[in-house]
DRENVODO-998327 format. One record per residue: x, y, z of N, C-alpha, C in turn; residue in one letter; residue number from 1. Coordinates in nm, 3 decimals. Example, Ala and Ser with C-alpha at 12.3 -4.5 7.8 and 13.67 -1.06 7.14 Angstrom:
BEGIN
<atom n_u="1.319" n_v="-0.569" n_w="0.780" ca_u="1.230" ca_v="-0.450" ca_w="0.780" c_u="1.320" c_v="-0.330" c_w="0.780" rolo="a" kolmi="1"/>
<atom n_u="1.285" n_v="-0.225" n_w="0.708" ca_u="1.367" ca_v="-0.106" ca_w="0.714" c_u="1.290" c_v="0.003" c_w="0.787" rolo="s" kolmi="2"/>
This chain:
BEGIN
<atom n_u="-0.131" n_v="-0.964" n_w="0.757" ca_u="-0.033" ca_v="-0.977" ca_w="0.652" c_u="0.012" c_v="-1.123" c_w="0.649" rolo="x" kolmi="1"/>
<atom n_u="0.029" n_v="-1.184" n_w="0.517" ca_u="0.083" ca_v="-1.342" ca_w="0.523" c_u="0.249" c_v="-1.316" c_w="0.553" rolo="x" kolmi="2"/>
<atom n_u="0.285" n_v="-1.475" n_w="0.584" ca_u="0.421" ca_v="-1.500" ca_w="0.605" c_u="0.486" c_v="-1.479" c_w="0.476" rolo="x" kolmi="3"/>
<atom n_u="0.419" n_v="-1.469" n_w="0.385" ca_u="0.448" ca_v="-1.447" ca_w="0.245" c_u="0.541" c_v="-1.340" c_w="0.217" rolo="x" kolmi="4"/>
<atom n_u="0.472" n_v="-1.246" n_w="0.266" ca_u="0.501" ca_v="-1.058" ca_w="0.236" c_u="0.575" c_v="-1.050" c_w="0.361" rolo="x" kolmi="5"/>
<atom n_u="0.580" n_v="-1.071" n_w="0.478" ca_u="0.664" ca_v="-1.091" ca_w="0.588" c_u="0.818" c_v="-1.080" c_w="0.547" rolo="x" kolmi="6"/>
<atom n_u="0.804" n_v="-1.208" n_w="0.505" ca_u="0.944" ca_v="-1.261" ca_w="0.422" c_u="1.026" c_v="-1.236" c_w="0.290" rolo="x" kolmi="7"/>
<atom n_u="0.932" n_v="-1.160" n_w="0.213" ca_u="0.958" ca_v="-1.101" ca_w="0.063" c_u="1.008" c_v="-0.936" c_w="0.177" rolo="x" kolmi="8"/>
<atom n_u="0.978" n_v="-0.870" n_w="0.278" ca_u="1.002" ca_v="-0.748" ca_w="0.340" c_u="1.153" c_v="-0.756" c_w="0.412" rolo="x" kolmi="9"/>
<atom n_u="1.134" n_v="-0.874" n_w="0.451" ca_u="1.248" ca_v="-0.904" ca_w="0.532" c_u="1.350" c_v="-0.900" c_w="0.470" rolo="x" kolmi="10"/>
<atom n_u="1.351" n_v="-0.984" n_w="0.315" ca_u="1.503" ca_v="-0.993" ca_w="0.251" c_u="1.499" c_v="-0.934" c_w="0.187" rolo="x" kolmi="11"/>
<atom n_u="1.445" n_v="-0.811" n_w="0.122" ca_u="1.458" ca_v="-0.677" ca_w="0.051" c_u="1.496" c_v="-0.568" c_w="0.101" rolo="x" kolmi="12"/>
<atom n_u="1.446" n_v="-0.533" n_w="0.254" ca_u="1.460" ca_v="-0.440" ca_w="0.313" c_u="1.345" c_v="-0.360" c_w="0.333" rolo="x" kolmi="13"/>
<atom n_u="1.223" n_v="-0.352" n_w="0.258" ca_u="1.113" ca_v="-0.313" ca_w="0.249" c_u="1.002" c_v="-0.313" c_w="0.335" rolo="x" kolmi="14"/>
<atom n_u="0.883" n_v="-0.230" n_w="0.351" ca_u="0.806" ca_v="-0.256" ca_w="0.427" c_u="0.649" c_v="-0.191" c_w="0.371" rolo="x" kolmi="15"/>
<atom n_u="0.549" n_v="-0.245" n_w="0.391" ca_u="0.456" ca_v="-0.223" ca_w="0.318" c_u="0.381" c_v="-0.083" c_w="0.391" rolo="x" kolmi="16"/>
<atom n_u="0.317" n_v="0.002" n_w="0.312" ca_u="0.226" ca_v="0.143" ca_w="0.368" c_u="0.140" c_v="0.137" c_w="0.307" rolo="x" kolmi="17"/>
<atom n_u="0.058" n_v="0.213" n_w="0.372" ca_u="-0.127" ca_v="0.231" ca_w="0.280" c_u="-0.133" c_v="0.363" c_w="0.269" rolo="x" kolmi="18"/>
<atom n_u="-0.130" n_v="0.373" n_w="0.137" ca_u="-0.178" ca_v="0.528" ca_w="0.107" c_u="-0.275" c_v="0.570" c_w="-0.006" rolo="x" kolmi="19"/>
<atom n_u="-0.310" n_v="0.648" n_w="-0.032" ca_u="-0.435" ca_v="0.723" ca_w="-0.081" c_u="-0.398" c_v="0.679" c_w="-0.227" rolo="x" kolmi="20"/>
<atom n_u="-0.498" n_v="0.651" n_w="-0.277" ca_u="-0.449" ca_v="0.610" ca_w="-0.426" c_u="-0.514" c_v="0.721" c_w="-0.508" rolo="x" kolmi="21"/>
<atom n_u="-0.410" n_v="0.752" n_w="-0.635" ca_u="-0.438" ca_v="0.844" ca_w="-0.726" c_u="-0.469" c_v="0.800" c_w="-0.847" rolo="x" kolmi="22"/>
<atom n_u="-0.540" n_v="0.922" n_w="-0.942" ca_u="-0.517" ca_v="0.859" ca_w="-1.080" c_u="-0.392" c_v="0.895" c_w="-1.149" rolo="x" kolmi="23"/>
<atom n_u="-0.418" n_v="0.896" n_w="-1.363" ca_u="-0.287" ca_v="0.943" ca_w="-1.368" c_u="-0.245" c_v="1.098" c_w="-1.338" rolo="x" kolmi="24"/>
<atom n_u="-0.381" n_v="1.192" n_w="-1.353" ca_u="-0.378" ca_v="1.311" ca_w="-1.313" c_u="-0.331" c_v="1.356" c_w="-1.235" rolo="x" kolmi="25"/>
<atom n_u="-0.300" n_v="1.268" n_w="-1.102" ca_u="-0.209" ca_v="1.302" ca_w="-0.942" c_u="-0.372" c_v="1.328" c_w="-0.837" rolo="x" kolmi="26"/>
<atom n_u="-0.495" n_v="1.327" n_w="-0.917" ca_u="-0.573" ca_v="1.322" ca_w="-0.817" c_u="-0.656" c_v="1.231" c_w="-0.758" rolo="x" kolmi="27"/>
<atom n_u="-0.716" n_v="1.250" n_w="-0.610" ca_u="-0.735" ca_v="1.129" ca_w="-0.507" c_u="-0.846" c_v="1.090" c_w="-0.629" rolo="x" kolmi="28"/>
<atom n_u="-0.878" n_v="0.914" n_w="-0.571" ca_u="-0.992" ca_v="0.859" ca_w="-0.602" c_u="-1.062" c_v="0.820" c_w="-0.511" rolo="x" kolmi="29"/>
<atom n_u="-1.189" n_v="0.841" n_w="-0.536" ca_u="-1.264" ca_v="0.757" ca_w="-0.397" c_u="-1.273" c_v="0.653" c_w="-0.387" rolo="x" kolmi="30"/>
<atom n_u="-1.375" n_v="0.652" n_w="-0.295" ca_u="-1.451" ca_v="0.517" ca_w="-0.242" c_u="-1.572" c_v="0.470" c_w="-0.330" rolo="x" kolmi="31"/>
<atom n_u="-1.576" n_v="0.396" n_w="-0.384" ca_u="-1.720" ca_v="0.302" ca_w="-0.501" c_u="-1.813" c_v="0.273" c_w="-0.356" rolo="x" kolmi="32"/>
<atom n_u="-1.873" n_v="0.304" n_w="-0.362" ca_u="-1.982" ca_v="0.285" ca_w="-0.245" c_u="-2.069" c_v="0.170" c_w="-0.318" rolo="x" kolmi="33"/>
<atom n_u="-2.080" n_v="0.120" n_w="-0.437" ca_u="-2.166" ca_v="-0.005" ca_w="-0.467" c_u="-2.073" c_v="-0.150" c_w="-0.422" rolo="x" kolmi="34"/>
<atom n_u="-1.906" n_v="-0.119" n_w="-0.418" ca_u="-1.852" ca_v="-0.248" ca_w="-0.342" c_u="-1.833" c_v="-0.183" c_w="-0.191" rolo="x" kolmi="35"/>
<atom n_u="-1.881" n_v="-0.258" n_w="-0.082" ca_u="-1.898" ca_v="-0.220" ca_w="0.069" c_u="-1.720" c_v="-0.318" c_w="0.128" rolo="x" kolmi="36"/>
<atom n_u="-1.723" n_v="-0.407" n_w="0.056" ca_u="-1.642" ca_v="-0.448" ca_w="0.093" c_u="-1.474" c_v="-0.463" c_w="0.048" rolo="x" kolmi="37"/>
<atom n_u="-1.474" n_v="-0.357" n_w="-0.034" ca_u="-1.343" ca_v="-0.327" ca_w="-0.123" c_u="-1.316" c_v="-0.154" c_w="-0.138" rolo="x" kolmi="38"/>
<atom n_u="-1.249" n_v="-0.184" n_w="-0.029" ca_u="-1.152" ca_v="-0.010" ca_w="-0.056" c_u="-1.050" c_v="0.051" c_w="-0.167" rolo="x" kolmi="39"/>
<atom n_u="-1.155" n_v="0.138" n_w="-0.281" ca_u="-1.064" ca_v="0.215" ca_w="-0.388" c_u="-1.003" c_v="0.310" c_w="-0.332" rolo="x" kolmi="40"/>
<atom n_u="-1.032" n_v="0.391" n_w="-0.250" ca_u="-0.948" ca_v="0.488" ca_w="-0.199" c_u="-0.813" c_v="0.496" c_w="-0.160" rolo="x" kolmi="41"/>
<atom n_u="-0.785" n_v="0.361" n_w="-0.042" ca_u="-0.651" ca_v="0.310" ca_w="-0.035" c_u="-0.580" c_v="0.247" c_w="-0.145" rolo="x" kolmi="42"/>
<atom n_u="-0.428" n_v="0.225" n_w="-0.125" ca_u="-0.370" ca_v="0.111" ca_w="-0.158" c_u="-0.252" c_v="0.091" c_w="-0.095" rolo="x" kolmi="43"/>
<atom n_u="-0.203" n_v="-0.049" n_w="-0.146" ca_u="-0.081" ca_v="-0.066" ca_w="-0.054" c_u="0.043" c_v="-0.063" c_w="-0.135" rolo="x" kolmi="44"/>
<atom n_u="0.102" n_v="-0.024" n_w="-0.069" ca_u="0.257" ca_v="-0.020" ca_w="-0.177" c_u="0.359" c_v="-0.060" c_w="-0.092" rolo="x" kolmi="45"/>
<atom n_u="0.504" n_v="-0.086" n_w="-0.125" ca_u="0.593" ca_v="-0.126" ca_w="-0.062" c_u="0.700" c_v="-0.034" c_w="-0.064" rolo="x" kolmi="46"/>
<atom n_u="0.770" n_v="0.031" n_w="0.031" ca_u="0.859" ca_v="0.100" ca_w="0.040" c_u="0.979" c_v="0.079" c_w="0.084" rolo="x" kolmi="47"/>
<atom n_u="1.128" n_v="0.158" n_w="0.072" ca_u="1.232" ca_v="0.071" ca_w="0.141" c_u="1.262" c_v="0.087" c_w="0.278" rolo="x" kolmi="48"/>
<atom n_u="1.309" n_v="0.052" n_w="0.363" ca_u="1.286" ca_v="0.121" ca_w="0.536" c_u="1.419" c_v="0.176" c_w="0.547" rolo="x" kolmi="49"/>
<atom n_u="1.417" n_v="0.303" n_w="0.618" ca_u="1.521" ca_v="0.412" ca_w="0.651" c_u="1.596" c_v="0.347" c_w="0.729" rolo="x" kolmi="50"/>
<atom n_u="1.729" n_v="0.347" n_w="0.701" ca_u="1.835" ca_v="0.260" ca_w="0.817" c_u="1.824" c_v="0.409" c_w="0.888" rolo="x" kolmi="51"/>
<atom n_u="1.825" n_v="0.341" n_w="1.024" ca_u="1.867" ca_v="0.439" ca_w="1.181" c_u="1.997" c_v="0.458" c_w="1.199" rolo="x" kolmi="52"/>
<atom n_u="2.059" n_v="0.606" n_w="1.194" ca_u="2.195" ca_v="0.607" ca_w="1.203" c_u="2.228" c_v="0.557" c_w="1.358" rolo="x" kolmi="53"/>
């Protein structure tokens, strides 16, 4: 991860997750097996982080 997104997490409160990416239908998409080096299946999104009581 860059110092970039580090620091955009830090002063938002946020933190980044990888999860299964959908279409608009709500269902999974795969993997394109003709790019080896680019994952459709995942993606990353940013979420806010749960304060600890």
């Amino acid at each position: 991860m860059s110092w970039w997104s580090k620091l955009v997490d830090a002063l938002t409160g946020t933190e980044r997750k990888t999860v299964r990416a959908r279409n608009d239908k709500g269902q999974y998409i795969g993997d394109d097996k003709s790019t080896p080096d680019v994952d459709e299946a995942y993606k990353t999104v940013r979420v806010k982080k749960k304060k600890s009581k």
